[in-house]
N, C-alpha and C positions, 0 to 999 in steps of 0.2 A: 697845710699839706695838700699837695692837688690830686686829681683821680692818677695822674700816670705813677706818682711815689707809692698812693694805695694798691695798684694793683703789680706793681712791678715786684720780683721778686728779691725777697731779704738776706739772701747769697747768693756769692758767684757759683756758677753753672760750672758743674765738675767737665772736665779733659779727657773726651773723648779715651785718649790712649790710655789716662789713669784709670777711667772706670771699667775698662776693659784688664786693666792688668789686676786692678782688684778683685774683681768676676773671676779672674783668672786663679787665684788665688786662693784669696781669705773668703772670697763668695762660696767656695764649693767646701773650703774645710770645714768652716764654721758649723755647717748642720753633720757632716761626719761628725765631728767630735760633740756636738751636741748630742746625736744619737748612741754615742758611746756612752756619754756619763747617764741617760735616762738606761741603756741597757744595765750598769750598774746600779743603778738604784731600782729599777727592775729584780734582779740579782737576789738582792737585801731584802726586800718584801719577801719574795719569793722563801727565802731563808729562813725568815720569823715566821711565815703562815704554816712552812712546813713542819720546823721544830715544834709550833704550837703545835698543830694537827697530827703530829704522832705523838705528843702525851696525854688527848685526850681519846686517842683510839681507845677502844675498850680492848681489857686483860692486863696483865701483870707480867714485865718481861723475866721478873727473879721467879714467879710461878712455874712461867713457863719452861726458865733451864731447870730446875730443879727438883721438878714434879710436884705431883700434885699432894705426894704426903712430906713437902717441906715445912717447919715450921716456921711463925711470924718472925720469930726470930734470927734464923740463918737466911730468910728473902730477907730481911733489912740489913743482916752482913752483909749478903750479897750484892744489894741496890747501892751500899758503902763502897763495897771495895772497887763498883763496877763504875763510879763517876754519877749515878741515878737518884743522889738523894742531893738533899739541898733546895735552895729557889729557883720558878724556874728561870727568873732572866740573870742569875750565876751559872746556871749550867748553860744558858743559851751560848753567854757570850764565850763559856771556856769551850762547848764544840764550835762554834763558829772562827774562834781564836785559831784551833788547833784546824779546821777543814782548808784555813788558806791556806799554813802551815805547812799541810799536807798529814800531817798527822788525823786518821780518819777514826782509830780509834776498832776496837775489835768486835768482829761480831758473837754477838751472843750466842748464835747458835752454829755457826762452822766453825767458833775456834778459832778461826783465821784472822788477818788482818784486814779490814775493810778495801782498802787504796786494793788489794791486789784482784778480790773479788769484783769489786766495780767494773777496774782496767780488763781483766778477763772476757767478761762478760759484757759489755762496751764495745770492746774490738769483734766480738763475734756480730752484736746486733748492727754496728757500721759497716762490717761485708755487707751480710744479708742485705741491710738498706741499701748500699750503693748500687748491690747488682738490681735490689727492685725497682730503685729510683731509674737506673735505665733502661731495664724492661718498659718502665710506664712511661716516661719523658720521649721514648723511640715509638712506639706504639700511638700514646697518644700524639704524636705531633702528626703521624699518618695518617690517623683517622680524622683528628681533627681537621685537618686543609682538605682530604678528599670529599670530608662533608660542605666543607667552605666551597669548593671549588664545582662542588655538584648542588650547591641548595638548595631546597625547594622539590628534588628528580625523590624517584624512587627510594634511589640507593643510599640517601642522607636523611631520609624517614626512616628508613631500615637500621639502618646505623643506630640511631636514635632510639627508636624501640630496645634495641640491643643491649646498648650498653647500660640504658633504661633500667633495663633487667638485671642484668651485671651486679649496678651499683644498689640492687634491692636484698639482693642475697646477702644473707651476713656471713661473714667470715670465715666461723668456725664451718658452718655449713659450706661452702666451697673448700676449705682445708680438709671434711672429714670424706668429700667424695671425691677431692684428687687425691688422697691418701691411698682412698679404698683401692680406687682405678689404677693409677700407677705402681703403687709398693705390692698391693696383695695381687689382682688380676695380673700385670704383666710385668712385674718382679724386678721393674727396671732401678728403683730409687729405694733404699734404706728403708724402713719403718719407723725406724729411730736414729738419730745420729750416732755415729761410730765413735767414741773419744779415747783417745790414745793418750797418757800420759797424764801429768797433773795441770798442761796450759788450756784445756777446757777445746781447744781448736777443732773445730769440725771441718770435714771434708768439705769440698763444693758439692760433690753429690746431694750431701746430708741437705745443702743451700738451696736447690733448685726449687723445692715446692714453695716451703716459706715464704723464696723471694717472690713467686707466681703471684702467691695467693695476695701478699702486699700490695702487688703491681695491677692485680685487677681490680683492689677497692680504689685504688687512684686513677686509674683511666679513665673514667667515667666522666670522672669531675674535670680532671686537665683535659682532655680532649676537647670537653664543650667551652673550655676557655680560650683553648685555639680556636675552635671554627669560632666564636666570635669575635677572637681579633683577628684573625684572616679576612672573614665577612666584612668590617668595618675599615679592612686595608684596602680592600678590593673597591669599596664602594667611596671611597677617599677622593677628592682632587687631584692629588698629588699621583696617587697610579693611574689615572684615568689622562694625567700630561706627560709620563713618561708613557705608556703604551700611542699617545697621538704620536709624540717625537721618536717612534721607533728604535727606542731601546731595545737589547736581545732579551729575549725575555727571563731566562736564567739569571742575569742583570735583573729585571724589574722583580723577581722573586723575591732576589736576595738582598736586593738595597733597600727598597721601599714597601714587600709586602713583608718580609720576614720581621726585619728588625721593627717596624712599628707592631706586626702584630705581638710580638715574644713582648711589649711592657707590659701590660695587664697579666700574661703568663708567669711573667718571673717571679713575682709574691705568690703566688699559688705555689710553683714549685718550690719556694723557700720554706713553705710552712710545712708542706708535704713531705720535701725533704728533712728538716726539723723530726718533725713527727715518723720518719722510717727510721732514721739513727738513732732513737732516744729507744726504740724496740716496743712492738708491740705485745702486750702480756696473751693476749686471746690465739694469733696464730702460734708464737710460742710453744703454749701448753700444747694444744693441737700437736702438733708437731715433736714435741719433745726438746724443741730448740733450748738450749741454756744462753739465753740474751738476757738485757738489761730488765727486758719488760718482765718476765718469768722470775726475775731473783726478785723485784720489786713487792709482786704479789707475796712470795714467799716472806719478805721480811714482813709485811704487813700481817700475815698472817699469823706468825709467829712473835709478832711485836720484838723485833729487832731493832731496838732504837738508831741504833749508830747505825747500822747497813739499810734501814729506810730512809733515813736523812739522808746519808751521802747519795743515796740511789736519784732519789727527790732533785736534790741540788745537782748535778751530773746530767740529769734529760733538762732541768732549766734553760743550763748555759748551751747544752746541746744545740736547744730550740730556740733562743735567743740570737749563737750566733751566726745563724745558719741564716735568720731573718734578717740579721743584721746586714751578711754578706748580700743578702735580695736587694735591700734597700739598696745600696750601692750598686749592684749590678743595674736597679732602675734609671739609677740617675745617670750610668755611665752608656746606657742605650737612648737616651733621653735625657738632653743638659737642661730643657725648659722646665724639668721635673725637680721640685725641692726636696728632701728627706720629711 
């Protein structure tokens, strides 16, 4: 064999236009649907650690509905009748069976039927989130570029400092002094949410602070994600050849500083957004808000088996799909980017 068979290669060189129509293609599906089935199997963990993790809670949920002068033996009717007795990877797989199902199974302590508590309560913490998510996403993309765009000056130290502070305060503490300020001082926003009827629905009024107080623990952090992919847009090749070639510059914003800075933003706001819709339990309570996060505490508290699972598995897929949708949005601002 001579050195030109040793080094030449051991197939033919793929077709320009095929390897492009497969790029085209099965190149970009492939890791979507990859990241689909690891989000499913994501899912299932998620499902097992949870159902574990609420049978080792401490308390007894037949104690709890039944009081405290039940005896051993009407809590063991009761853990019978209620689906709570048995092994637990039997009872795992019959709620698991029945939560695809839709069948979520009752809670122990409203009475009610899980599915409709959840959805309730769900759809209230999803407003709340979407108005804070754009509170903070609007906000922070201002601050963030007027820091990018002034780096280094005064007013991008100052900024810094700021929101420095901002993101030091904790929560309840800015929830309990826009409470005081707004509801009691100048009597403009509720104390407590107004609810009319049996669908849990509150006002937007009731929404204004809640969503605030959300919006300003995330500013802090998105902002400083923009001004540094603004900074590293700016400082780029690529805008330093369009501003030579006399682009308008509203044009070099939008082509070359925006859309490379927003990749590194978009996972940020995926997790963030994840995390406002699944509902936070701490401004909540604050607030009186009846969200996902507030029933969750509640069922833990009261060891609600069925209504802490399904609460559990609900902010999962929440949070999952919300990342999942970032993932794609990265790849779809950025084709060199894989999943």
């Amino acid at each position: 064999m001579t050195k030109s068979q040793l080094t030449a290669p051991q197939h033919e060189p793929l077709d320009p236009s095929s390897r492009a129509e497969r790029n085209a293609s099965g190149g970009r599906a492939r890791p979507i649907v990859a990241r689909v089935l690891q989000v499913f199997a994501v899912l299932f963990v998620v499902s097992m650690a949870a159902f574990w993790l609420v049978q080792v809670v401490p308390g007894d949920p037949g104690r709890n509905a039944l009081g405290a002068h039940a005896t051993p033996a009407q809590i063991q009717a009761w853990n019978v009748r209620n689906g709570l007795d048995g092994g637990i990877a039997e009872r795992y797989l019959q709620w698991l069976t029945g939560f695809v199902q839709g069948n979520w199974g009752t809670s122990l302590v409203f009475g009610e039927p899980v599915v409709d508590l959840v959805s309730s309560r769900l759809y209230n913490s999803i407003v709340v989130g979407l108005i804070a998510f754009a509170i903070a996403g609007f906000a922070a993309a201002l601050l963030g570029c007027l820091q990018a765009y002034t780096e280094g000056r005064k007013i991008d130290r100052t900024l810094t400092m700021a929101l420095s502070a901002i993101s030091a305060l904790p929560e309840f503490v800015v929830g309990v002094v826009l409470l005081l300020f707004f509801s009691i001082v100048l009597g403009v926003v509720p104390t407590r949410p107004s609810i009319t009827g049996d669908s849990l629905r509150v006002p937007l009024s009731s929404m204004v602070l809640p969503a605030t107080v959300l919006a300003l623990a995330y500013i802090p952090i998105i902002s400083r994600m923009v001004r540094t992919g603004v900074v590293g847009a700016l400082n780029a090749p690529y805008h330093r050849t369009a501003v030579l070639k006399g682009l308008p510059p509203l044009r070099v914003v939008t082509h070359h500083v925006a859309r490379n800075a927003m990749i590194p933003t978009v996972s940020l706001l995926g997790i963030s957004l994840g995390a406002l819709l699944s509902g936070n339990a701490v401004v909540e309570w604050v607030f009186g808000y009846p969200g996902l996060g507030a029933l969750t505490v509640t069922a833990a508290v009261k060891k609600d088996v069925f209504l802490l699972e399904s609460c559990v598995m609900v902010i999962g897929i929440s949070c999952l799909l919300i990342i999942l949708l970032s993932d794609v949005m990265v790849v779809w601002l950025d084709r060199r980017i894989e999943l």
